[in-house]
N, C-alpha and C positions, 0 to 999 in steps of 0.2 A: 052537536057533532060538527067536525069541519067538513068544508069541500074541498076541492084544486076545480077552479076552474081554466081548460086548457084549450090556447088556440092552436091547432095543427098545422103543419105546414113548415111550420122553419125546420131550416138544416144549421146543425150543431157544431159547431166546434171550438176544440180546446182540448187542456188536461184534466185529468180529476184524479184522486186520488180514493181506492176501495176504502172501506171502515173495516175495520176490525169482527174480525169473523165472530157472530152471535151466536152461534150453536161452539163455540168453544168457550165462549165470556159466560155463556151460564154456571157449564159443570164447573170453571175454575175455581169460579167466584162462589160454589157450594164449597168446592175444597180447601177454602181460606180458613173455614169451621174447624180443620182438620190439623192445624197449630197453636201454640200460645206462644208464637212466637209472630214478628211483625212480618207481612207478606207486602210485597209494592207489584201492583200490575199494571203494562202499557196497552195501548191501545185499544182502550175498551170502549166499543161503538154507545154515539149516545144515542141509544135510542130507547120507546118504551118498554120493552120487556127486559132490557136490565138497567133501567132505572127504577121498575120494580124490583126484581131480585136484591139491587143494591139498598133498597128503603128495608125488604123484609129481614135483609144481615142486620142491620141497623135495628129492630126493633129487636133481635136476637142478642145484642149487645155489641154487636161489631162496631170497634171505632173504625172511622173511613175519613180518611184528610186527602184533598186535592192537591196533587203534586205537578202541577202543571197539566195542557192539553191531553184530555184523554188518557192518563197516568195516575194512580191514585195507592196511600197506602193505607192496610189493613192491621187491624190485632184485635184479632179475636181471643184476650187471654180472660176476658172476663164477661163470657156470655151468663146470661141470666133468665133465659126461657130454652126449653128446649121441642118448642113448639110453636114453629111460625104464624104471622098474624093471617087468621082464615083468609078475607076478605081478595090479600094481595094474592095469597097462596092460590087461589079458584080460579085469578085473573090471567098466569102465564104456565105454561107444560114446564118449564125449569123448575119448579117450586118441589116435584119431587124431584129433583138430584140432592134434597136434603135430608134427605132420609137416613144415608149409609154417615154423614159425617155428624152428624147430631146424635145419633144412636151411639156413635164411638165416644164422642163427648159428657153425652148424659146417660148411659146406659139405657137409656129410651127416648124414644120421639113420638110425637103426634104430628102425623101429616093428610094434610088436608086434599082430596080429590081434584088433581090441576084441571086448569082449564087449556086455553091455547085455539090454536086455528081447528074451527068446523070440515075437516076437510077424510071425515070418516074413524071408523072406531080404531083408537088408538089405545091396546091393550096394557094394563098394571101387569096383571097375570108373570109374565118371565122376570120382573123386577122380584116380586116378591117370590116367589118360586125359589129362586138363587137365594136371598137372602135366610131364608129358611132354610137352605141347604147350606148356608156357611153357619147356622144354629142360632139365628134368631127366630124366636116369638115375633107372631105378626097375626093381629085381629083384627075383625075391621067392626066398626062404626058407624055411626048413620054420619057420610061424606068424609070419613077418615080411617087412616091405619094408625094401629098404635104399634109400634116396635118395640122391643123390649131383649137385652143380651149382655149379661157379662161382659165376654171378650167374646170373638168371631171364632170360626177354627179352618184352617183351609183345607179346602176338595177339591174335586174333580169336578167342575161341570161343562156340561154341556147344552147351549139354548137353544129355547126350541124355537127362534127368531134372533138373527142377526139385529137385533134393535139398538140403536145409536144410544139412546139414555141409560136402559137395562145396562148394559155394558160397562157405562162410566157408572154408575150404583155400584156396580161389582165392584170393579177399580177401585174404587175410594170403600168398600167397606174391605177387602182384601188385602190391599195395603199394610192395614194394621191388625190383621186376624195374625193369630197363632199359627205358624205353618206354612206349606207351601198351598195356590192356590192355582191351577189350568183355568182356561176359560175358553172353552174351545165352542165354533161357530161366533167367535165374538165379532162386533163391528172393529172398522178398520179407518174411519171418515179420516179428515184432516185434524177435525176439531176432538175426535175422539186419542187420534196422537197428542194434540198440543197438552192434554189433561194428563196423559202420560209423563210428557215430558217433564211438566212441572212438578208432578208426584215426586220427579226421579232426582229434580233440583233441589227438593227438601228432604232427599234421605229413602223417598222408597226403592224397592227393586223391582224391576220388572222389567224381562226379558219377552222377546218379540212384537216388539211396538212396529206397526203400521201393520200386522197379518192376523188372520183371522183366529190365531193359538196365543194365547194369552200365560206365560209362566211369571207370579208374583210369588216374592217370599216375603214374608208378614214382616215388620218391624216392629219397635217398643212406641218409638213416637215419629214426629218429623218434625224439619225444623221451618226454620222462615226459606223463603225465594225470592228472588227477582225474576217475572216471567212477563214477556211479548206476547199476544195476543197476534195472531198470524191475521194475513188480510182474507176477509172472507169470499173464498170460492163464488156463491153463490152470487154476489155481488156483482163480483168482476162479470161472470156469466150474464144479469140481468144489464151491464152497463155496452157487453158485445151486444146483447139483441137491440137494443136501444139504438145504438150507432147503426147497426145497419139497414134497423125500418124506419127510419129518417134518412137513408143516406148521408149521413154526416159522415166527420175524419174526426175520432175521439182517440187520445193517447189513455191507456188507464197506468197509472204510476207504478210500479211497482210490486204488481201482484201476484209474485211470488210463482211463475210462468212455471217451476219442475212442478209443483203441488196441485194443477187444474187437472190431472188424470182425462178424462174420456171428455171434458169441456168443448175443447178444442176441435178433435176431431169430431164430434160428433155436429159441430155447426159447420162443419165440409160436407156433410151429406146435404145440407141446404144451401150450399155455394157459398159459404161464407169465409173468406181468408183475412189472414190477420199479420201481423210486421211485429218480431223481436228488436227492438232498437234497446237494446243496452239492454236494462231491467226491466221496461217497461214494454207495453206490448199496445199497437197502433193498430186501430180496426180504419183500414181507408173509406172514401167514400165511393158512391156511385159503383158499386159491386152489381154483378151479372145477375148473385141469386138465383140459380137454379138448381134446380132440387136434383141429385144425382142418385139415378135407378141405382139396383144392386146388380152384379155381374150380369146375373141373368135376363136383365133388364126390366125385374119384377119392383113392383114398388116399394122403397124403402120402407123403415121403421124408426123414430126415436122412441124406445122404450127406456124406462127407469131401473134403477135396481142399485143395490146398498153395493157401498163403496167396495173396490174401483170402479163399479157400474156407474154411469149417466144417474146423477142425482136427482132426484124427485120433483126437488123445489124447483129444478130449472127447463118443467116439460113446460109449465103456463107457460115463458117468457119464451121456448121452442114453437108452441102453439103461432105467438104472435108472429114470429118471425115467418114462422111456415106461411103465413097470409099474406106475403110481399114478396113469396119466393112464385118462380115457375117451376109448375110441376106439384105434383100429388105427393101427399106423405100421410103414412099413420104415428097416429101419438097414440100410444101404450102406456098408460098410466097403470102399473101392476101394485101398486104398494097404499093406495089411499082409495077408497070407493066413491069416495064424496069429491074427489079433486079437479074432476071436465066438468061439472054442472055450470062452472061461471061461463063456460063457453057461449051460451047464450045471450050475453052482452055482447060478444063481439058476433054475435050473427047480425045481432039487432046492429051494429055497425056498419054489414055490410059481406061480412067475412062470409066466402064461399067452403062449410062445417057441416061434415055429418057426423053429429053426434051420436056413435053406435047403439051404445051403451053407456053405465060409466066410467069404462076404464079403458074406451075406445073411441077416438075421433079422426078423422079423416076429413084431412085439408085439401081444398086446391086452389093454387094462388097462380096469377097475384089477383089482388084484392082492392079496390079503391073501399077504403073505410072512411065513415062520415058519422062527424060529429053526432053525439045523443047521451043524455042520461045515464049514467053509470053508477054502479056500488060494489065496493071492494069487499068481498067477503072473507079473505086471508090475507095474508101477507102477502104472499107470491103471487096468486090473481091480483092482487090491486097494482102493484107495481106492472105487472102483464099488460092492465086495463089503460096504466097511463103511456106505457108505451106505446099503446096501440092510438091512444088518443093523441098523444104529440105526432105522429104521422098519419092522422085521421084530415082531412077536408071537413073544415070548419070550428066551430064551437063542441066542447065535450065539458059535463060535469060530473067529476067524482065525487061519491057519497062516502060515506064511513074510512073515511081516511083517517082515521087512529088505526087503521089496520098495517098498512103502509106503514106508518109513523112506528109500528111495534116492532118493524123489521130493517128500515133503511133512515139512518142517520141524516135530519133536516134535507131530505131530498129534493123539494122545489127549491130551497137556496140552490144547492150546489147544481144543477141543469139548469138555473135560470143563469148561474153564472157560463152557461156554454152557451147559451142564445134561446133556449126554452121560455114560452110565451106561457106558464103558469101563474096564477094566484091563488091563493089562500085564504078562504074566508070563514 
């Protein structure tokens, strides 16, 4: 397993440019199943978790040719299992967005129990709920579902969780169900539009994209697309806390500034401000950072909550920053049970953490953090962890950074190219 060994202390600066947003490159690249005609998609972050997705299309029969940087095209006219390979399938949570387009393919599928970030129980239940309610057969297995359906037929439903994946399942088996389909209580994310959009580029219908009421009308088939992968949110998010617990001046390129929803303002409440220059959006350095009471002059909250709320993935990378801010804050983690436990490495750093409970912590900063031992146990704490270690005094070493690696696109390249004192061993 590799490390990042990191020395703390430098200030950063340069441009960089986001990757292509991973929670939209999974469901698309399941929707590729869903033509026999050729699909081409851009910007599709390299990083480990859909470089698996992209191997398990490929063992499914998908041809996939490199069409330049991060661009790539698809034809899937002559798949030949309709049952992805266990091993990869255990390895990432995207493996079930396969379910609904394989089922439409083969009139059944075998899908294996994903695996993904430890970061608390992440329920099947509303996936397959819906899919039984648009009239598929679904068993389960020792570590798999089997699905099994004719054609789909469309209803009415309504979930009993707003869940980002559940959603795009629906979508992609709706699409081609018989009939009209509602989806109401559905997710709303960035990445759960782009899988819209692209449905709507090969021929589906579906009205009310980006709100939480979902109206599809089934079609016969779809055809091929050309679809962009949007810059990932989450990114852009972990590249602001980064800039500003090093005090650096980072431009981030292009990140698509209408599409960060509550991003933004929500790193005002920790005194953080930022600069529209053109497209791109410039975090300065040497910021005040302090943490602003609420009216009352009671102590704030960054809480989480499905889209338009303050996204999940981006309370670790809040956490961090809250420890170089002045001033108290609570972090409210409501959506994952298991996701403040890593807080404990950054105590051992130094961080001034009361860890409540696990879906409450309570910061007070600022914080002089110092080099020590570390292990990434998701994607989002690890990236948190190196943040907090490129503005730590002295030496830090990162463990299990294939975690990191699943989420953020050759990351020690692109920071060492802004002046980050990282290696890789």
């Amino acid at each position: 397993m590799g490390q990042f060994i990191v020395n703390g202390g430098n200030k950063l600066k340069g441009s960089i440019v986001p990757s292509g947003n991973k929670n939209e490159a999974l469901p698309v690249l399941a929707a590729v199943l869903m033509s026999e005609r050729p699909v081409t998609i851009h910007n599709i972050p390299n990083i480990g978790d859909i470089n698996s997705m992209m191997s398990i299309l490929e063992g499914l029969g998908v041809s996939i040719s490199h069409q330049g940087e991060n661009s790539y095209d698809f034809d899937a006219s002559q798949l030949i299992s309709s049952s992805p390979d266990q091993k990869l399938s255990e390895s990432i949570r995207g493996s079930f967005l396969l379910i609904s387009p394989l089922l439409y393919r083969f009139k059944k599928a075998r899908i294996y129990i994903p695996g993904g970030d430890s970061i608390g129980r992440r329920r099947l239940d509303t996936h397959i709920i819906a899919l039984e309610r648009l009239g598929a057969e679904i068993t389960r297995e020792s570590g798999s579902f089997i699905a099994k359906a004719n054609r789909l037929k469309g209803c009415d439903i309504l979930l009993d969780e707003a869940s980002v994946m559940a959603t795009e399942n629906i979508i992609m088996a709706a699409v081609l169900a018989e009939g009209r389909t509602t989806v109401y209580n559905a997710a709303c994310e960035p990445h759960v539009q782009g899988l819209c959009n692209m449905l709507t580029a090969m021929g589906a219908h579906i009205e009310g994209i980006g709100s939480n009421r979902l109206i599809i009308e089934g079609v016969d088939s779809l055809a091929g697309c050309d679809h962009r992968i949007k810059p990932d949110h989450t990114e852009v998010g972990s590249l602001i806390g980064l800039a500003v617990s090093t005090r650096s001046e980072i431009t981030i390129e292009k990140p698509d500034i209408d599409n960060l929803g509550l991003i933004l303002p929500y790193f005002k409440i920790l005194g953080v401000h930022t600069k529209t220059v053109g497209e791109d959006l410039l975090v300065p350095a040497d910021q005040e950072l302090e943490i602003k009471n609420d009216i009352d002059q009671s102590i704030p909250k960054i809480d989480d909550a499905p889209w338009p709320g303050f996204p999940a993935d981006l309370t670790s990378i809040m956490t961090v920053v809250a420890t170089q801010c002045r001033g108290t804050v609570l972090i409210f983690e409501k959506m994952f049970e298991s996701r403040l436990f890593w807080v404990d490495g950054l105590i051992r750093m130094g961080a001034k953490i009361i860890l409540c409970d696990p879906h409450r912590a309570v910061v007070v900063g600022p914080s002089r953090l110092r080099g020590c031992i570390l292990s990434s146990p998701d994607i989002r704490a690890g990236m948190a962890l190196l943040i907090a270690s490129l503005c730590a005094e002295g030496t830090s070493e990162i463990q299990n950074i294939q975690q990191i690696d699943r989420g953020y696109a050759r990351i020690d390249d692109r920071l060492i190219a802004l002046g980050a004192d990282i290696r890789r061993v």
